[in-house]
C-alpha positions in Angstrom: 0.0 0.0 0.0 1.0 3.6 -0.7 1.2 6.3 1.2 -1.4 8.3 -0.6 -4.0 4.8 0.0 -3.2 4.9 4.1 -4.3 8.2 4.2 -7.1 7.9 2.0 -8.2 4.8 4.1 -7.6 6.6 7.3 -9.4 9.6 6.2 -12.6 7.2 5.7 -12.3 5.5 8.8 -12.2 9.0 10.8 -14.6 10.5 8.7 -17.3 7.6 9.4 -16.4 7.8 13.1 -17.0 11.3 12.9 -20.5 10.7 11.5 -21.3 8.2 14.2 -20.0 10.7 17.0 -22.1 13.3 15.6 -25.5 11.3 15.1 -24.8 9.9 18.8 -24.1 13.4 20.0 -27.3 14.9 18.1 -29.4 11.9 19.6 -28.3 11.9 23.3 -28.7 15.2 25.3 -26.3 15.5 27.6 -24.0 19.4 28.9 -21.2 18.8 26.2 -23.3 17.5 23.5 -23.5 21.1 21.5 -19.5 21.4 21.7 -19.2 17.6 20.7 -21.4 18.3 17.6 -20.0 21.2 16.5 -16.8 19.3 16.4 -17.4 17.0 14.5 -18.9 19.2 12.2 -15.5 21.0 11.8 -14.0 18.0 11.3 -15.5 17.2 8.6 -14.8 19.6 6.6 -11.2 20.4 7.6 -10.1 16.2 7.5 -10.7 16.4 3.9 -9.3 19.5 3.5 -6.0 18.5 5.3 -5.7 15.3 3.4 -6.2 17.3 0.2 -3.4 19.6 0.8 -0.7 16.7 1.9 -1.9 15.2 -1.6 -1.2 18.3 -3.6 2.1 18.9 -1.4 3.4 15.6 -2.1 2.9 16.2 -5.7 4.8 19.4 -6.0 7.8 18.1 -3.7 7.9 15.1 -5.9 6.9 16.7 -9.4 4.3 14.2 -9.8 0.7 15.0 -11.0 -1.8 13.8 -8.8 -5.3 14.5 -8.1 -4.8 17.5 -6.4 -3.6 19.6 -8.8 -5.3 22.5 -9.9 -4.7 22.0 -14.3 -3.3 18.1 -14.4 -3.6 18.2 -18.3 -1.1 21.2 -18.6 1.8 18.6 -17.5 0.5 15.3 -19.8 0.9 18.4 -22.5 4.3 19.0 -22.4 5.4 15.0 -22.4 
């Protein structure tokens, strides 16, 4: 496995955890509940953001084209 398929992988796993914490949080009332939710919910936008930006920093340290990149069909261009 490749680095890029742990994170990927890892990014699911959290991602469906986060889901779970959040429907458990929105279903069971307790004092840290709100916090607990909103969270999550920030979590689940910036995990996929963070993973997204190691991708595309990976592929400009290398000089690879990976998903990432903003115009990936400039670089098959000049081969």
């Amino acid at each position: 496995m490749t680095s890029k398929q742990i994170f990927a992988i890892a990014g699911i796993v959290v991602l469906v955890l986060l889901y779970v914490v959040t429907l458990l949080a929105a279903i069971f009332d307790s004092s840290a509940s709100h916090a607990l939710f909103a969270t999550c919910l920030l979590a689940t936008v910036a995990i996929p953001l963070l993973i997204w930006i190691y991708t595309w920093m990976f592929g400009k340290l290398t000089n690879r084209s990976t998903f990432a990149d903003f115009h990936p069909e400039e670089k098959n261009k000049d081969k």
